[in-house]
N, C-alpha and C positions, 0 to 999 in steps of 0.2 A: 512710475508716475506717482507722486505725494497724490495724499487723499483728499479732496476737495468737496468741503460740509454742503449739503445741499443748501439751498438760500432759499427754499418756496416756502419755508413757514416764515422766514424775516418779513418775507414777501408779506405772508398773509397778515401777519403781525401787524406792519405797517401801514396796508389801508383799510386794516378793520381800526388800528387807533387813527385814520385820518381820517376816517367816514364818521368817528365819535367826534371829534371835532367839530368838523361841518356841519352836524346836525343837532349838536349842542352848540354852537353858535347860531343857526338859525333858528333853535327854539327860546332863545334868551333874545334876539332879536324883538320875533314876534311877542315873547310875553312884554317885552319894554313896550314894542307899541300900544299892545290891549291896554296895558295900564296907563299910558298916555290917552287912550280915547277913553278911557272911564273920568279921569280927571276933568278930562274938558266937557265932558258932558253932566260930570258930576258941577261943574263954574256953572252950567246954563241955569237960566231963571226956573222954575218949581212948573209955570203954565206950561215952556216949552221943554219940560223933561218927561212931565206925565203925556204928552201928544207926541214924542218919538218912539215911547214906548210901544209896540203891537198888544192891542189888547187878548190874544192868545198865550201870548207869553207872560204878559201879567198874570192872567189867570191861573197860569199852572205854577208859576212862580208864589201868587199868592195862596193857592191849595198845600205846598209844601212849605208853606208858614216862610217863605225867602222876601225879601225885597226885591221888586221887579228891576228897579235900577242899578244896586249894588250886589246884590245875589248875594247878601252877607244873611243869617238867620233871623227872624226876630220870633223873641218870647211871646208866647200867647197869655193872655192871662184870665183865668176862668174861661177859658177857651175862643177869646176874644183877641184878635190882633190889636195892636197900636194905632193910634190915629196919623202919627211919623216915624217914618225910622229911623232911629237913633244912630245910625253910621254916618246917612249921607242927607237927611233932612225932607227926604221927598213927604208929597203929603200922601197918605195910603186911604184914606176914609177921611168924608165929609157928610156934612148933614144937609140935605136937601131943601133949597132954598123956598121951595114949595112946599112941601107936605110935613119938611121936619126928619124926615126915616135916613139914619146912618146908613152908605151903601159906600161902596169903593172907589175910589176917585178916576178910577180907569173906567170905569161902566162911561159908556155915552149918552146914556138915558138914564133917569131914578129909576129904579125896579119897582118902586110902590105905588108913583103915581103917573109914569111915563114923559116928565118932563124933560129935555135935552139940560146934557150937563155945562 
């Protein structure tokens, strides 16, 4: 009887590169959609981007000096963030139509004199 190669590592061969596939197509998949819903959300108007935002996620986003909408970095300068981010336009800080005191545009209240934003 001729020698006949075992075929279990072709095997194994095979659908470890067909599970790389599958799952590198479904991750370029999903990354095309994420950046599909960044874009449309980056087209919305400035009022209705800062109120989809969760203001928890702003928060920590703006603690790690990020942009809450584009999560790209922004420079701080003398330790002071930007009043827009320079990637996607949002407004990050505003000046309080009442009292005047720069607070973050995510707060729903001024901090300094408890006016609604």
């Amino acid at each position: 009887m001729p020698y006949l190669p075992s075929f279990g590592a072709y095997i194994r061969y095979g659908v470890g590169a067909l599970l790389t596939f599958l799952v590198g197509r479904a991750l370029i998949r999903w990354l095309n959609g994420y950046l599909a819903r960044k874009q449309q959300e980056q087209a919305a108007p400035q009022e209705q981007r800062q109120h989809t935002i969760r203001y928890e996620k702003a928060l920590q986003s703006l603690a790690r000096s990020q942009c809450p909408s584009c999560e790209r970095s922004l420079p701080r300068r003398e330790g002071v963030l930007p009043n827009y981010c320079m990637h996607c336009g949002l407004q990050l800080q505003h000046d309080c139509s009442q009292c005047g005191a720069l607070h973050y545009a995510c707060f729903p209240y001024c901090p300094s004199c408890g006016k609604p934003a």
